[in-house]
C-alpha positions as CSV (number, residue, x, y, z in Angstrom):
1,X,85.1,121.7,60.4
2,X,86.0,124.8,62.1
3,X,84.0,128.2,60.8
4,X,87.8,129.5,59.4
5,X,87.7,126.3,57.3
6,X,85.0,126.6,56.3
7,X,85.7,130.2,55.0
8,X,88.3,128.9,53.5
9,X,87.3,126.3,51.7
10,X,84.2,128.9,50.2
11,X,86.9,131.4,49.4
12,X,88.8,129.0,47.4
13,X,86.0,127.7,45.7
14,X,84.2,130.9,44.6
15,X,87.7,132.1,42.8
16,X,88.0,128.2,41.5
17,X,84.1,128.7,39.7
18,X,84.9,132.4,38.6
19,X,88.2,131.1,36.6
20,X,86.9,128.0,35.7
21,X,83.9,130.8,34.0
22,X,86.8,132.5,32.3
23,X,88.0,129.4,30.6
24,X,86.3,127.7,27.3
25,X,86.9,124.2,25.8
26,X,90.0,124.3,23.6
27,X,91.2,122.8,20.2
28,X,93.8,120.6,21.5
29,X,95.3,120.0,18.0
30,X,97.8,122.5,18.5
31,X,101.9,121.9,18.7
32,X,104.9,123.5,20.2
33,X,108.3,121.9,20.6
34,X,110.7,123.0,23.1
35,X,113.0,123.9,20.6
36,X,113.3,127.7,19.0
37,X,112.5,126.7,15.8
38,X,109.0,127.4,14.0
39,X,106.2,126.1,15.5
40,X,102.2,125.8,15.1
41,X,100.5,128.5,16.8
42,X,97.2,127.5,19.1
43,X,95.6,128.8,15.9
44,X,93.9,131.1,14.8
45,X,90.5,130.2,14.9
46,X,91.2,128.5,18.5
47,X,88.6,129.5,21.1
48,X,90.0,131.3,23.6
49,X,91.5,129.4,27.0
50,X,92.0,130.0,30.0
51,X,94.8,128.3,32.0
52,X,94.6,128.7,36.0
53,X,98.4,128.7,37.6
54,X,98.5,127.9,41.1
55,X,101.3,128.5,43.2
56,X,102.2,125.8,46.2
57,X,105.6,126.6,47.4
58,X,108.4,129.9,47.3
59,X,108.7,133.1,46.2
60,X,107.1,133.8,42.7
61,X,105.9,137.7,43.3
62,X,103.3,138.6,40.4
63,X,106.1,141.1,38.4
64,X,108.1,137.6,38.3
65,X,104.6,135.7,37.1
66,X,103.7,138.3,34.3
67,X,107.3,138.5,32.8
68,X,107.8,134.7,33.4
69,X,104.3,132.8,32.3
70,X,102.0,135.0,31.8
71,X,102.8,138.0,28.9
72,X,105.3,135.2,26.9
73,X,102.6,132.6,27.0
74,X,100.0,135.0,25.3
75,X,102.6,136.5,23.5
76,X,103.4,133.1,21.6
77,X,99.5,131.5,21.9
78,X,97.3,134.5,21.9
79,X,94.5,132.2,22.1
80,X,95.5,131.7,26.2
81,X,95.4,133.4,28.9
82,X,97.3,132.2,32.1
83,X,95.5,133.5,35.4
84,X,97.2,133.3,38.7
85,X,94.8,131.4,41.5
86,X,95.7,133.3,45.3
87,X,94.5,131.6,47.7
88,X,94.6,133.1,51.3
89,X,97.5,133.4,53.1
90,X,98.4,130.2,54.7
91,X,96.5,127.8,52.7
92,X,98.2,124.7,52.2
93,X,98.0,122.1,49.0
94,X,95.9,120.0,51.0
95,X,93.4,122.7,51.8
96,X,93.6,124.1,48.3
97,X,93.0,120.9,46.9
98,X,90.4,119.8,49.4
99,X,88.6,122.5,48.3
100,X,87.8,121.3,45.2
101,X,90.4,123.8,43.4
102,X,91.4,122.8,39.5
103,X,94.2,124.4,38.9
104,X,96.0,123.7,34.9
105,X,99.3,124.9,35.8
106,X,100.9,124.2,39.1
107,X,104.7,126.0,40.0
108,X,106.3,123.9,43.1
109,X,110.0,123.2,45.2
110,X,110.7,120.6,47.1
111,X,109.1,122.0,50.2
112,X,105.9,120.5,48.3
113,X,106.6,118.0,46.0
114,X,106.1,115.4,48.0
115,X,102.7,117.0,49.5
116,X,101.5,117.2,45.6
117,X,102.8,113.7,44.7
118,X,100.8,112.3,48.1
119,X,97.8,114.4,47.0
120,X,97.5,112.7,43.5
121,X,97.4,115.6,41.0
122,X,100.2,115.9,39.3
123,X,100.1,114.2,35.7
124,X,102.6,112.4,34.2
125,X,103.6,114.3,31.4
126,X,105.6,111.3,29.1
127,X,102.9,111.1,26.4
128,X,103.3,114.8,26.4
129,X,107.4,114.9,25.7
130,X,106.7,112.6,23.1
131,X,103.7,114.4,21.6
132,X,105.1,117.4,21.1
133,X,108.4,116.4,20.5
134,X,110.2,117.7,23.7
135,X,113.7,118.2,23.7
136,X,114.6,116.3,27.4
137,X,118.5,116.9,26.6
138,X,118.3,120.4,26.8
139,X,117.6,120.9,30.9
140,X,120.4,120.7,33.3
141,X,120.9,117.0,33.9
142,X,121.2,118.1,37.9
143,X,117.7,120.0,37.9
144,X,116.0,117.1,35.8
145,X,117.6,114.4,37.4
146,X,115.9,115.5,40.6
147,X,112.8,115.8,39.1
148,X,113.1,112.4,37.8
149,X,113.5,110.9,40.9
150,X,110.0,112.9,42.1
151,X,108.7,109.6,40.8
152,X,109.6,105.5,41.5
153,X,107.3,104.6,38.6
154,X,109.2,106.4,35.5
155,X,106.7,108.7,35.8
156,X,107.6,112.5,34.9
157,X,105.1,114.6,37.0
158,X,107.1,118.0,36.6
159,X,109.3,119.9,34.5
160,X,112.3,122.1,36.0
161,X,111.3,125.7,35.3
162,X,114.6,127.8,37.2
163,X,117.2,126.8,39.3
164,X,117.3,128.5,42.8
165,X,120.4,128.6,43.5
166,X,122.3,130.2,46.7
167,X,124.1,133.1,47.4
168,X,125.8,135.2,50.0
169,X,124.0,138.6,50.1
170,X,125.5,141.3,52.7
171,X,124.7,145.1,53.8
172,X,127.8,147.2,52.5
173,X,126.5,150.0,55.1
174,X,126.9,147.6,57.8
175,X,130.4,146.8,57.0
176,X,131.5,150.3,56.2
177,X,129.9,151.6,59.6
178,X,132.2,149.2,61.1
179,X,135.2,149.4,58.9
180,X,135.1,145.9,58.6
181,X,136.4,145.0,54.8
182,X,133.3,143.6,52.7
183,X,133.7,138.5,51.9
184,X,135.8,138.4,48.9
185,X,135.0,137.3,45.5
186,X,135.8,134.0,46.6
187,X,133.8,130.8,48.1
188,X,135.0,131.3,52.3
189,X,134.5,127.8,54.4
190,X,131.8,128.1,56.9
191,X,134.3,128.7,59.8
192,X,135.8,132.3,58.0
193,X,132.3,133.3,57.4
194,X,131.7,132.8,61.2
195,X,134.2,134.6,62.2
196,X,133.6,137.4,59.7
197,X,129.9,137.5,61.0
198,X,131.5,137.9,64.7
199,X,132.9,141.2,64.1
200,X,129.8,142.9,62.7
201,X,128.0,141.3,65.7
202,X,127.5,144.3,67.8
203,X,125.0,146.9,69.8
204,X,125.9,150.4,68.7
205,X,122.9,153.3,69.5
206,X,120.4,150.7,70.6
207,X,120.3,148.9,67.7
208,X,121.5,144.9,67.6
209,X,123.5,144.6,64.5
210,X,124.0,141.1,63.7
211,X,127.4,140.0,61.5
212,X,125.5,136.5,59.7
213,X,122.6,134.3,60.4
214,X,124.1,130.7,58.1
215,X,120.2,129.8,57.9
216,X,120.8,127.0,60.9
217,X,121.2,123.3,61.0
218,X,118.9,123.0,57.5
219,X,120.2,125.3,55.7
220,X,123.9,124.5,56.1
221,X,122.7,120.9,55.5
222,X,122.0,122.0,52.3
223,X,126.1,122.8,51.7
224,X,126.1,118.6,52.2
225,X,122.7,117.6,50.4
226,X,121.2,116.2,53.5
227,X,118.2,113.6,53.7
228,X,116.8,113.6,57.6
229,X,114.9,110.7,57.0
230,X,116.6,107.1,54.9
231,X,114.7,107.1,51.9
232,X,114.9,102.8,52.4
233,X,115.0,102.3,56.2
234,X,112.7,105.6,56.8
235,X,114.5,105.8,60.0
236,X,116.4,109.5,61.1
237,X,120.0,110.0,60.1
238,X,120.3,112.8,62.4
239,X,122.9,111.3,64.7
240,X,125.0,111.0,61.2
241,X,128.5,112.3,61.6
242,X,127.6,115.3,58.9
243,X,124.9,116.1,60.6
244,X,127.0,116.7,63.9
245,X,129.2,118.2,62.0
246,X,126.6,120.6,60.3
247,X,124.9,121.6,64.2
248,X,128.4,122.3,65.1
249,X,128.7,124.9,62.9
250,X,125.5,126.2,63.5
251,X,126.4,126.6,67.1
252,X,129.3,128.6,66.5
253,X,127.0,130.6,64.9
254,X,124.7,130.9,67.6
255,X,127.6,131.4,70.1
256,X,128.9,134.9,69.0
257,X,128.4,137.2,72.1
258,X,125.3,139.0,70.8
259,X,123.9,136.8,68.3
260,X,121.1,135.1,70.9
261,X,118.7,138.4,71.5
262,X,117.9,138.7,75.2
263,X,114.0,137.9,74.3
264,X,115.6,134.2,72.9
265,X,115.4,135.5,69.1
266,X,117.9,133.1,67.3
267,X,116.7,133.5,64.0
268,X,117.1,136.6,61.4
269,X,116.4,136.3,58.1
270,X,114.7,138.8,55.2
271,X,112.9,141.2,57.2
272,X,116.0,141.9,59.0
273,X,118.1,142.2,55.7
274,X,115.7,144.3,54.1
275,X,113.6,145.8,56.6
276,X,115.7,146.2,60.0
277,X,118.7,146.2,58.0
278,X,120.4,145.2,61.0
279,X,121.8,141.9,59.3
280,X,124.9,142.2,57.5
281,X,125.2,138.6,56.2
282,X,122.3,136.6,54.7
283,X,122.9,133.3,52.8
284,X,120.2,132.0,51.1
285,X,118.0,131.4,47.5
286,X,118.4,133.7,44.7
287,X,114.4,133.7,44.6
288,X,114.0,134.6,48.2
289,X,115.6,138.0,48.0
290,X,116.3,139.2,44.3
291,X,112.2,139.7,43.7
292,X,111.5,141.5,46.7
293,X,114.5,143.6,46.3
294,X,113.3,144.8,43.7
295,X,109.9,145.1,44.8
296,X,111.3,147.5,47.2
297,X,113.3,149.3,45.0
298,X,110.0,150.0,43.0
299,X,108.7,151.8,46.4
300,X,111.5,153.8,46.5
301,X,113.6,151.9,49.7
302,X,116.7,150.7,48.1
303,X,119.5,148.4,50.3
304,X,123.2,148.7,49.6
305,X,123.9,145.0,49.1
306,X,125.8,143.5,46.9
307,X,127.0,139.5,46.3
308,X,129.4,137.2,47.0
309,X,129.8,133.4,46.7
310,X,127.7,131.0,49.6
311,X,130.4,129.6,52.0
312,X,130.5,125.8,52.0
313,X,132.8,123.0,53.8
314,X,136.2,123.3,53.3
315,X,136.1,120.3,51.3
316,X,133.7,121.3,49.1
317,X,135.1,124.8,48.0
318,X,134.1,124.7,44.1
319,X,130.7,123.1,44.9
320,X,128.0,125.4,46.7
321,X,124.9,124.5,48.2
322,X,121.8,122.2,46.6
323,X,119.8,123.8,44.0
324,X,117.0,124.1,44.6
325,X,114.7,122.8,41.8
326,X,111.4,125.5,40.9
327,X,109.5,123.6,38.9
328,X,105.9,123.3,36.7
329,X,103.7,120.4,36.2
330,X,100.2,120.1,34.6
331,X,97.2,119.4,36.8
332,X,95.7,115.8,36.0
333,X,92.4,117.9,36.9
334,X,93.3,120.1,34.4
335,X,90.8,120.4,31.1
336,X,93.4,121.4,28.7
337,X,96.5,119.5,29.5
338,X,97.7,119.9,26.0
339,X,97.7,123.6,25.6
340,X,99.2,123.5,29.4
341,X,102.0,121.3,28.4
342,X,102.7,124.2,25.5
343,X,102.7,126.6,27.6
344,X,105.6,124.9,29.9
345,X,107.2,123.6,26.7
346,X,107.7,127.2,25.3
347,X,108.6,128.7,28.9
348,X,111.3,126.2,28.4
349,X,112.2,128.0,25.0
350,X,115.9,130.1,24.8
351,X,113.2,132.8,24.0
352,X,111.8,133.0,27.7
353,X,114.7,131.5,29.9
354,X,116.4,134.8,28.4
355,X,113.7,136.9,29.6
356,X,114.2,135.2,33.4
357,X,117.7,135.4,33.2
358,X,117.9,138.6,32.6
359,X,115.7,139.7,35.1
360,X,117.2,137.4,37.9
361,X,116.3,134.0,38.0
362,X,119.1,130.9,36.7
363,X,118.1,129.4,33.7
364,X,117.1,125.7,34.0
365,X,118.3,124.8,30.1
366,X,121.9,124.8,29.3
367,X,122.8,127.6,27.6
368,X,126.2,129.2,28.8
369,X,125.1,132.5,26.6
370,X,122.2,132.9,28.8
371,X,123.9,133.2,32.4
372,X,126.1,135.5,30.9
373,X,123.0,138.2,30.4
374,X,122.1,137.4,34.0
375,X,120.4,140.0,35.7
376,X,120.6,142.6,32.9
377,X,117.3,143.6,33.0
378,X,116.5,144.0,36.4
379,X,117.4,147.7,37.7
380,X,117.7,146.3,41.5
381,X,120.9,144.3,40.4
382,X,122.6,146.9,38.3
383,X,125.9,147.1,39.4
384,X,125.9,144.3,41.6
385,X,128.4,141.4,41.6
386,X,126.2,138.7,39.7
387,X,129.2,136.8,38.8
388,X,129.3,135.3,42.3
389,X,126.0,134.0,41.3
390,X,128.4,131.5,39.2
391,X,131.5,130.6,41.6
392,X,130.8,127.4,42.4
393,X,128.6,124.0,40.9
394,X,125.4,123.5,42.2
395,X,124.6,120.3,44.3
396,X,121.6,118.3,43.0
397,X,119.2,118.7,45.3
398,X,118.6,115.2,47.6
399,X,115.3,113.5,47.1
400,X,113.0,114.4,49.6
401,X,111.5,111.5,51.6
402,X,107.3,112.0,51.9
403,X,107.6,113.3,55.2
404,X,111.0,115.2,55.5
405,X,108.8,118.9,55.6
406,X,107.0,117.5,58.2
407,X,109.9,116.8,60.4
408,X,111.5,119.4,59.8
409,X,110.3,121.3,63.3
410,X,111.9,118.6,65.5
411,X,115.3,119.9,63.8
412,X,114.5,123.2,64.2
413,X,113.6,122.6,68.3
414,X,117.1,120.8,68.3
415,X,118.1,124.0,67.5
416,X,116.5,126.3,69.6
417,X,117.9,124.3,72.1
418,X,121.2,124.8,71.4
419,X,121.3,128.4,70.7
420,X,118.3,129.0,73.3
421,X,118.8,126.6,76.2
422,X,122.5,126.2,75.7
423,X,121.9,122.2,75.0
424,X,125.0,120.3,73.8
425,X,124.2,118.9,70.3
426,X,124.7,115.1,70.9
427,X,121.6,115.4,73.2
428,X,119.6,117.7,71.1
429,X,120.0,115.5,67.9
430,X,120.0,112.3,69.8
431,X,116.1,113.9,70.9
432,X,115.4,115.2,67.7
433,X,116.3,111.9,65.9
434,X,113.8,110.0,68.6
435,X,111.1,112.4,67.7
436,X,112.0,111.7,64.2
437,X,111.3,107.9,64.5
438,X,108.3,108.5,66.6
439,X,106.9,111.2,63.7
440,X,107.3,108.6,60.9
441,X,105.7,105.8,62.6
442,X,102.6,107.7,63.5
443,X,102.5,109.1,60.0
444,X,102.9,105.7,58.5
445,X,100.1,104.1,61.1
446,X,97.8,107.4,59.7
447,X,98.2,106.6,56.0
């Protein structure tokens, strides 16, 4: 074990011992329904608890955690108090969990689902719907059908807690510097986006100004709900016709004269939007962007953005991309998996999926009254067009085969090689399917 792992692993586990200090058994006999109606508190006379909330995937800034789990939890159960576990930047669930880290509360997306599921501590939370009476119907049938299908046993390891859905944000400065008229209020195809994005694409006083980045080959996959691994044959589907199809729009992308920076840089994304502001076009999650606007509205640096609907195929204008599914689940390590499962349970209530639609995030029940209220408490989107956030139904998200994250590079090279190297994209995905096969088969021989 190197002496940075080491570190690690003793940084994690003093701040595991010093919440686990903070936390006292509980009186589990307490009950909460997922419904608005009257429910029994924690009690009274509960000791008081402690419930550690660990954070494996996406952007969840600590405004978003107090507002979201933390103040409404303690709020309903005063008894509880939900600390947030930070590890060090760049630890992964393996080396969180390796370090003998026992989180209660554990917020994921399908960048780690899989990594939790192959780690073995999320619990299955059946005898905990029925226990306290949870009301299943009320969650978007296309969040909690994916996290259904987390599980090939019937199992329910997580409950949908937002839905991440994607939008089209753009720089109005750019587009009035170069008179260039702002995307309508209408869902463009990927090719009209494109070609908007190629006349903001420019050098003008030294700076590169660039019109869109579409988020490459996986994130207009997501306009499709692409697997790049079979789920049954665990063999690449890379050399798919969608998947040509979704690298040849990325290469138009990449081919705008001036897109490809002269140092190879082929990818811009939020430092560039918010930052550089030298991107005028940024399609991606709600979460990746609406919290740290605001965070930088709160330090005085404000963008003049605003929203329009996420481009998609032209045969799928009404549909936008996958939703991405934000999620908790209850640590099977976890000392007080009842009061946990409460806590989720009431998160779930109208009460609190209110409070995170109006300060940014889609609700994951269904509730039509609720969207409507979006974003009316967060001062970074007054004024903005939130109704864009709408146009369009949400893909379910595809289920992510064990190993799709860590494949994921060999698509991003095909890439690279595209934009970079000025590779045609047969051969780059016929190379990055190969190194798919050869991935799996060494992760398979591993395990």
């Amino acid at each position: 074990m190197t002496k940075s792992r080491s570190t690690l692993f003793l940084t994690l586990g003093i701040m595991t011992a010093f919440l686990s200090a903070c936390s006292n058994p509980a009186n589990s006999g307490t009950n909460v329904s997922a419904a608005d109606g009257p429910a029994k508190d924690a009690g009274t006379d509960a000791k008081p608890v402690t419930l550690k909330f660990y954070n494996s995937s996406g952007t969840f800034t600590n405004t978003e955690f107090k507002t979201f789990i933390a103040d409404p939890v303690h709020k309903r159960f005063p008894n509880i108090t939900v600390e947030r576990i930070e590890p060090p930047s760049g630890t992964t669930p393996e080396d969180f969990f390796t370090s003998g880290a026992d989180p209660d509360l554990i917020y994921a997306s399908s960048t780690t689902h899989s990594k939790l599921i192959n780690l073995s501590v999320l619990q299955d939370l059946r005898e905990y719907i029925k226990k306290y009476s949870f009301d299943e119907s009320r969650v978007k049938p296309y969040l909690y059908n994916y996290a259904k299908g987390l599980s090939n046993k019937g199992e329910i390891l997580a409950i949908p807690f937002n839905s991440n859905q994607h939008i089209l944000y753009y720089n109005k400065d750019i587009f009035d510097k170069f008179g260039v008229p702002y995307p309508p209020d209408t869902q463009m195809t990927w090719e009209q986006a494109i070609e908007l994005g190629q006349k903001l694409t420019r050098t003008e006083n030294g700076v590169n100004y660039i019109g869109i980045d579409a988020e490459g080959p996986i994130g207009l996959a997501k306009s499709l709900a692409l697997p790049i691994i079979d789920l049954k044959t665990n063999k690449s589907v890379l050399t798919s016709p969608d998947w040509v199809r979704v690298f040849n729009i990325a290469k138009l992308n990449y081919d705008i004269q001036g897109y490809v920076g002269k140092d190879g840089k082929y990818v811009y994304g939020r430092d560039e939007f918010m930052k550089d502001r030298n991107l005028a076009m940024r399609p991606t999650w709600l979460a990746n962007m609406v919290g740290p606007l605001e965070e930088l509205r709160q330090q005085g640096l404000e963008v003049n953005w605003d929203i329009a609907p996420i481009p998609t195929f032209s045969e799928h204008l009404g549909q936008t991309r996958e939703s991405q599914v934000h999620t908790l689940s209850v640590s099977n390590k976890s000392k007080h998996k009842d009061e946990a499962f409460q806590a989720i349970s009431f998160i779930l209530s109208d009460e609190v999926q209110r409070t995170l639609s109006r300060n940014g995030r889609v609700p994951a029940i269904v509730n039509p009254e609720l969207e409507k209220e979006y974003g009316a408490d967060l001062p970074v989107l007054k004024g903005k067009k939130v109704q864009n956030v709408f146009v369009g139904s949400p893909l379910q998200e595809h289920t992510f085969h064990p190993y799709e994250i860590d494949v994921q590079k060999y698509v991003n090279e095909a890439a690279k090689s595209i934009a970079v190297d000025k590779v045609d994209v047969n051969t780059a995905l016929r190379k990055a399917s190969e190194e798919v096969d050869k991935a799996v088969e060494r992760f398979q021989k591993n395990n």
